[in-house]
C-alpha positions in Angstrom: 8.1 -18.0 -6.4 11.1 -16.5 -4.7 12.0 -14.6 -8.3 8.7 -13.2 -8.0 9.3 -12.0 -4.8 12.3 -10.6 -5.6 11.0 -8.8 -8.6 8.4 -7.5 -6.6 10.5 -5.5 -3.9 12.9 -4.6 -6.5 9.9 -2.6 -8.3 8.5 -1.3 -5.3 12.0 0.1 -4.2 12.9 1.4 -7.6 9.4 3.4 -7.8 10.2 5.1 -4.7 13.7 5.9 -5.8 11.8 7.2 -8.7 9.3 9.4 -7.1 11.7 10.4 -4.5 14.1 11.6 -7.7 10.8 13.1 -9.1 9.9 15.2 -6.1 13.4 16.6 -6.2 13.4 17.6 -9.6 10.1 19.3 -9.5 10.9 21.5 -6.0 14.8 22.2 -7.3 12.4 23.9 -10.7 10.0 25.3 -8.3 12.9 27.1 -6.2 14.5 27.9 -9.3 11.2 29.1 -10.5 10.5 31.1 -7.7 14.4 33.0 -7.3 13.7 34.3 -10.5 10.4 35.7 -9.7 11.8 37.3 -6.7 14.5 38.8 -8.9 12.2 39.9 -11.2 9.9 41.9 -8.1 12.7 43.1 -6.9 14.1 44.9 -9.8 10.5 46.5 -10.4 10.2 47.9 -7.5 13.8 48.9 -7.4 12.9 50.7 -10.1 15.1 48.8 -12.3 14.0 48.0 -16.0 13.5 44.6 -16.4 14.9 44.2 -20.2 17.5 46.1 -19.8 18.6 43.9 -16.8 18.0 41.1 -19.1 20.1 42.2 -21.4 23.0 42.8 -19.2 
């Protein structure tokens, strides 16, 4: 019974360390994500060519 218990909160608690560890990893790829997309806009309208920026 009290094993059981036990068991119980300790899936609970590691699920939300889980999702909590998910949700971080998927807005730390989304920011990252997003920076380069801003980098990219900004060197087209900056007039900048975006290969050659790629390749440098």
């Amino acid at each position: 019974m009290l094993t059981g218990i036990v068991s119980d909160l300790l899936g609970v608690s590691l699920g939300a360390e889980a999702l909590r560890y998910a949700l971080l990893i998927v807005s730390a790829s989304a920011a990252i994500i997003g920076a380069i997309l801003v980098a990219l806009a900004a060197a087209t309208i900056g007039g900048v060519d975006v290969e050659e920026a790629a390749i440098s």
